[in-house]
Phi, psi and omega in degrees: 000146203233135146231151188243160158227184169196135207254128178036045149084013180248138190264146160258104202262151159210121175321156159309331184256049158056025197244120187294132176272341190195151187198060190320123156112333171334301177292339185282310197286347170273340160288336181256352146308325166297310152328308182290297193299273210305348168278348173284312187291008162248010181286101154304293174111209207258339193233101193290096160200105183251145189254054167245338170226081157314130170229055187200144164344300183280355193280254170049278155310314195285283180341314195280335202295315178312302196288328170303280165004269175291013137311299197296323185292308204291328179284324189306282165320326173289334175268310186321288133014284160322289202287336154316282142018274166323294167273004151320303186270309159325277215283340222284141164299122174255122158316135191089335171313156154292166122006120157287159161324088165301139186226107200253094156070163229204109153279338158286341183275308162312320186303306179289338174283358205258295162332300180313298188316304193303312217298295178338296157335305192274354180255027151283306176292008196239319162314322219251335169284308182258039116290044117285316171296298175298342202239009177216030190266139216294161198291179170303156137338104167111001216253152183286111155275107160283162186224110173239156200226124164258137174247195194233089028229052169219192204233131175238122214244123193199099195266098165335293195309313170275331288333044190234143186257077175281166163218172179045335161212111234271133175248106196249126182273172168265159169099334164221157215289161199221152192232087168310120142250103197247144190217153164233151180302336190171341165188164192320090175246217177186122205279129183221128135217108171302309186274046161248292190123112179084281203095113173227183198269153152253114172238171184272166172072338164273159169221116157285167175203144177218130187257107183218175159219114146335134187239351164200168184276156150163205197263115184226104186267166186200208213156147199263119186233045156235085194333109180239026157111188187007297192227059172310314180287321171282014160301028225277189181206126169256134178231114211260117141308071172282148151307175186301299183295331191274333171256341189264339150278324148338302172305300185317301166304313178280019193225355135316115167299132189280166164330086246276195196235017169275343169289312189299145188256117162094249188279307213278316179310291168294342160296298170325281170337314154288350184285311163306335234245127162248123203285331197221165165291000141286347186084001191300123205203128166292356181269315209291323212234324207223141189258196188186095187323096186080059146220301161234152173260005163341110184276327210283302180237199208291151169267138211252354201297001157171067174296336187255069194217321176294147180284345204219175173210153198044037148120007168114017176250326155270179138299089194291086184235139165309326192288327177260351138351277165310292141004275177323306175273345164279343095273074194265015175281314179314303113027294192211104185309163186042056177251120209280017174283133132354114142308118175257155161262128184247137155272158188322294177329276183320352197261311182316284207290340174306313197287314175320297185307323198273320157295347160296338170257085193294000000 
């Protein structure tokens, strides 16, 4: 007995015991799904961040810890595998055979399937504790404390030992060990810069901690990898390695007062002014929200006291470009969805003389 349907303009035949006969086209929408997956799965994007080449200690632990793991799977799949195989090809119905034998239950058989897994299990757990024990043990003599804090959508960096407040880009030396003490601002995120290693939540009302020591310099991108609303995926990070002499200037410039504002000139002068000027009976300021040293006390969003010092703007999305600058300040909900800065309305002059002030503040 033969029935057809027919689903998206394609017929489908079937046998009584429901095994498709005929399936026009098939083959084609299963090659070209495949096709599609391995072309997303080679999409890397403009921000590369993979935990296959660690570059700091604890990434290190997790990686080799991984890689013991998948070995320990790969032998597993390889006996399972086998032994399918095997009574696949053994055990086949043959013409002309008997019956085979029934046969009720194996206590060897039960004894050895139930024992390989513990065994298997224990030599995954005793590698997999202690790398916990290594990577979540109190920090070193010496080790650099950040304090980090998440917000809805950025990451804000408060280094005690210096007295200095950044955001989105975290500045680290190499070769010593560094301690994230983390918290949030409002609601559950999570701090991942992968080739660091490992990942931990940043919640409010909590304090997480992570240890790691860099081992080599460069650009370490990261990402908030706890859905936290709108604009989660624009949640982004940098985390910059400087050499040893490259963070104590680094420190150094930032620990620097910006210019007092009877010095100021011109473009940069009317940048301060607008920087001041409260627009609307919402209060809506750039003083209201951002702080900016001997100047404002702001809380609410990133501290600007030497934004034009960052490579990036708004959690890592823009370019700290006169363009994108600009950009940034003519709208920034257009920008970054759910962004909880305002459209202000700015005229061009103000936007201008804004973008002046704010690169000035190195």
């Amino acid at each position: 007995m033969v029935f057809g349907e027919r689903f998206g303009g394609q017929e489908f035949l079937f046998t009584k015991d429901a095994r498709i006969r005929r399936f026009p086209g098939g083959r084609r929408y299963v090659a070209a799904i495949a096709a599609a997956m391995l072309l997303v799965g080679a999409c890397s994007g403009e921000f590369p961040q993979s935990s296959l080449h660690p570059t700091a200690d604890f990434g290190e632990h997790i990686d080799r810890l991984y890689r013991t793991i998948v070995w320990w799977a790969l032998g597993v799949f390889v006996v399972v595998e086998s032994a399918l195989f095997f009574v696949i090809v053994r055990f086949r119905e043959r013409r002309g055979s008997p019956e085979p034998k029934h046969v009720h239950g194996s206590t060897l058989l039960e004894v050895g399937w139930t024992l390989a897994p513990a065994v298997v299990l224990i030599f995954i757990a005793v590698p997999t504790i202690r790398t916990i024990f290594r990577t979540d043990g109190a920090p070193p003599e010496g080790a650099l404390q950040v304090e980090v804090i998440g917000h809805q959508w950025w990451w804000e960096f408060r280094y005690p030992t210096y007295g200095i407040t950044t955001a989105n880009e975290m500045h680290i030396p190499v070769g010593r060990p560094v301690t994230l003490v983390m918290t949030s601002a409002d609601v559950i995120h999570s701090f991942w810069a992968p080739k660091l290693g490992g990942k931990r939540d940043v919640m409010p009302g909590r304090t997480t901690r992570i240890t790691f020591t860099p081992d080599s310099a460069g650009v370490v991108f990261g990402q908030c990898a706890e859905f936290c609303g709108e604009s989660h995926a624009n949640m982004r990070l940098r985390v910059m390695v400087d050499d040893t002499a490259g963070f104590a200037a680094w420190a150094a410039q930032q620990q620097t007062i910006p210019p007092p504002a009877d010095s100021l000139t011109g473009l940069v002068q009317a940048g301060l002014q607008a920087f001041r000027v409260v627009r609307d009976p919402a209060n809506h300021s750039c003083i209201a929200c951002h702080a900016v040293q001997g100047v404002s006390l702001g809380v609410l969003g990133p501290n600007l006291t030497h934004v034009g010092s960052r490579a990036t703007l708004a959690s890592g999305i823009l370019p700290n470009t006169t363009e994108g600058l600009t950009r940034w300040l003519r709208d920034p909900p257009s920008e970054k969805p759910g962004s909880l800065m305002p459209k202000v309305d700015l005229t061009d002059d103000e936007i201008a003389a804004l973008v002046a002030y704010l690169q000035s503040l190195q």
